[in-house]
C-alpha angles and dihedrals in degrees: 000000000000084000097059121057128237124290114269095023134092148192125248104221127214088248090050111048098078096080089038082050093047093051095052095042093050086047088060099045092052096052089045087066093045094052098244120150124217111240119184132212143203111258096230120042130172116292105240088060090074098030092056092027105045098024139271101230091050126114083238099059098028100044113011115034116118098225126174142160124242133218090277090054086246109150110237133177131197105240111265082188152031103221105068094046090055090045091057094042090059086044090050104044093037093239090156094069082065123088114296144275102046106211113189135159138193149204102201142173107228133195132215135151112225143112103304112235146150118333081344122111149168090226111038145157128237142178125205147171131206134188117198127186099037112109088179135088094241080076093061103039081058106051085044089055092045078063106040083046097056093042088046092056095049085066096245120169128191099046123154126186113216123191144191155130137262089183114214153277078285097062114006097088105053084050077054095061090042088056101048093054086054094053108038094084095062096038087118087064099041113103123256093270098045098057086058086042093053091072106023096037115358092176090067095070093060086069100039110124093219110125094218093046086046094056087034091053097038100093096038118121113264133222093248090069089050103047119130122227110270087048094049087052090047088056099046087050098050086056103054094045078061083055104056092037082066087246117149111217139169118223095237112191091183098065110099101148113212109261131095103216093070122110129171114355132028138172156190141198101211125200125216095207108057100068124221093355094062113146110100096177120019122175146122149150127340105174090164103046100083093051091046096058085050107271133123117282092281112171109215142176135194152138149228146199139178114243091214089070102027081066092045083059096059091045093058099043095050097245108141135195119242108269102249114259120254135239105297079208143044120182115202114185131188112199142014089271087046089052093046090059099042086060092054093045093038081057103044093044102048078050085069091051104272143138113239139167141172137175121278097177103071094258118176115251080259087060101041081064108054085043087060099051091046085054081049086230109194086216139007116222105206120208125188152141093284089044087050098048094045092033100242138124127221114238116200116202093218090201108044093025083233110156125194129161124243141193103264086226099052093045083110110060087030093060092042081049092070098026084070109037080053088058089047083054095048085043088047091054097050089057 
C-alpha cells in the first residue's frame, strides 16, 4: 500500500493549491490589518499539555489524540489543536512579561483519529488567531471580527454568527448539577458517549449530533440562565460591542464548543451549505489556560477554523479563488544553438522577476506552442537560426498573435514595457 496514503489524510495537487494559497494569503493579509503576529509551533508536544489544557474528559483527549512514546519512553502527541501550543510557547519564552495584549496567529497541520468524513480529516489544516492579556470584551468582538472579516473577503455567503456563553469555574458548577438532574431520567436513552459525558462533562451533551441526545437534551435548562453576574454582564457587553461593529449575530444556547479550557463567550460561524457538519470557525474565551499548563493568571481569546471546509464553504456558496496566472514568458528554440541561447536568456530574464518557461523534451516548434498556450504563456520568445544570427529574439503577442523582433538583450524591459501599459489598460477599463 505504499502507493496509496493513509486513511483520513489527503494530498493537495498542483491543480488544486491556488485556492488553498488564496485562503491562506488572504488570511495573512487579514490578520496583518488587525495587528496580529504569526507565531509557529512545533507539530508533537508533551502529552500533558493537551490532557490538563484541552481537557481530560474531552473526545479529543479521550478518542482522537495521536499519542506515542519516544526513545526515551517520554509520552508525546501530535497537536490536535492550535490553542494549547500557543498557550505554552507564551508561557516558555515569557512573552507575557512583554507589553500586553499578546496577539498571535497561526497556519497549522493538525492531527485527530476519528471517521473520516466530509471536510473532516485525520490529517487537516487549520488557521487561528489568539489574543492573550485582554480580560474585556473588546478582546473578543474583535477577534470575532478578525474572523467575520476574512470569511467576508473570501466571498462566502450563507454565514451565520452564532454566540453565546459557557459562564465560568463560578458558576458553572452549580448549571452542571442542574444538568445533570435534568438528564438522569433519560440516561437509558442517552448514546454510549453521553452517558460518560453526564458525570465527567454533562455540557457536552447539549452539542452531541445524535438524534435521540438532541431531542433528549432540547428542553434542558441552559448556561445563559445560570450566568452570574459578572458573566451576564460579560455577555451583555460583548453584544452590544457586535452591534456597534455593524456585525449581525444570533444568541445560540446550545453552543458549548468541545473543549474544557472555554469560559464566558463562545461562538460559531455557521454555514448553511455543509450539512450536519456546519461550523466553519468556532472559537471563543479561555481566561484559565494559561494558569493550568504553569503560567501566570493570563485571560485570553481566540478562534479556529479547518481550511478543508472552509474551502467546502466557498465551493458551495459559489465564492472562487482567483485561477493562478500563467508564464509571462515562454522560450521556443529550433536548434542546439537555439537551445544554447534560450537557456542564457531563461536565466537572465527569471533573474529580473519573471515567469518563464521553455521545453526540455525536444518538441517541434509546433509543439513548443501548444505547450505555451497550455501553460496559458502571456508571450513566446522564438529563437532560431535567423534570430541567432541578427541577435533578436521573436516575441509573440499570445493573445493578439502580434509578432515583433527584439534585441535579445532588451527582451526584459520590453516585455515590463507592455506588462505595465496592459495594466494601465485594465486600470483604464475599470474607470
Amino acid at each position: 500500500m505504499i502507493a496509496t496514503a493513509p486513511k483520513g489524510t489527503k494530498d493537495v495537487l498542483p491543480g488544486q493549491i491556488h485556492a488553498w494559497r488564496h485562503v491562506e494569503e488572504s488570511y495573512r493579509e487579514a490578520c496583518r490589518r488587525f495587528g496580529f503576529q504569526e507565531i509557529r509551533t512545533p507539530v508533537f508536544e508533551h502529552t500533558e499539555l493537551f490532557s490538563r489544557g484541552v481537557g481530560g474528559a474531552t473526545d479529543i483527549v479521550e478518542k482522537q489524540m495521536y499519542t506515542f512514546d519516544d526513545r526515551a519512553g517520554r509520552s508525546l502527541t501530535l497537536r490536535p489543536e492550535g490553542t494549547a501550543s500557543v498557550a505554552r510557547a507564551f508561557v516558555e519564552n515569557r512573552l507575557y512579561a512583554e507589553m500586553q495584549p499578546s496577539k498571535y496567529f497561526y497556519g497549522i497541520s493538525c492531527f485527530r483519529y476519528e471517521k473520516p468524513q466530509l471536510g473532516r480529516l485525520r490529517e487537516f489544516h487549520q488557521l487561528g488567531a489568539e489574543i492573550f492579556g485582554a480580560g474585556g470584551m473588546l478582546a473578543d468582538a474583535e477577534v470575532i471580527c478578525l474572523a467575520a472579516d476574512f470569511l467576508g473577503g473570501l466571498g462566502i455567503g450563507g454565514l451565520d454568527l452564532r454566540v453565546n456563553s459557557v459562564g465560568c469555574p463560578s458558576c458553572r458548577p452549580a448549571y452542571r448539577e442542574l444538568l445533570r438532574d435534568f438528564l438522569r431520567p433519560s440516561y437509558d436513552g442517552l448514546c454510549e458517549t453521553c452517558r460518560k459525558r453526564l458525570d465527567s462533562n454533562p455540557m457536552r451533551i447539549l452539542d452531541c449530533k445524535s438524534p435521540r441526545c438532541r431531542e433528549i437534551a432540547a428542553d434542558a435548562p441552559r448556561m445563559l440562565g445560570s450566568l452570574c453576574g459578572p458573566c451576564a454582564s460579560a455577555f451583555d457587553e460583548l453584544k452590544g460591542h457586535l452591534v456597534a461593529a455593524g456585525l449581525a449575530f444570533t444568541v445560540d444556547a446550545g453552543i458549548v464548543r468541545g473543549l474544557d479550557y472555554y469560559t464566558k463567550t463562545a461562538f460559531e460561524f455557521v454555514s448553511d451549505g455543509l450539512g450536519a457538519q456546519d461550523t466553519v470557525c468556532g472559537g471563543g474565551r479561555y481566561d484559565g489556560l494559561i494558569e493550568d499548563i504553569g503560567g501566570p493568571g493570563t485571560p485570553g481569546v481566540g478562534f479556529a477554523l479547518g481550511v478543508e471546509r472552509l474551502l467546502l464553504a466557498m465551493e458551495s456558496s459559489g465564492a472562487k479563488a482567483p485561477e493562478p496566472e500563467g508564464a509571462d514568458a515562454f522560450i521556443a528554440a529550433m536548434g542546439d544553438g537555439a537551445r544554447a541561447a534560450a537557456l542564457g536568456l531563461m536565466r537572465r530574464l527569471r533573474g529580473e522577476g519573471l515567469r518563464v518557461e521553455m521545453d526540455c523534451l525536444g518538441r517541434n516548434i509546433k509543439g513548443q506552442m501548444k505547450l505555451a498556450d497550455r501553460l496559458n504563456a502571456r508571450y513566446a520568445l522564438i529563437i532560431g537560426d535567423d534570430e541567432l544570427r541578427d541577435g533578436v529574439v521573436t516575441i509573440k503577442d499570445m493573445r493578439s498573435g502580434e509578432q515583433r523582433p527584439v534585441g535579445m538583450r532588451d527582451a526584459a524591459s520590453f516585455l515590463r514595457r507592455r506588462d505595465v501599459a496592459e495594466q494601465r489598460e485594465e486600470n483604464g477599463k475599470g474607470i
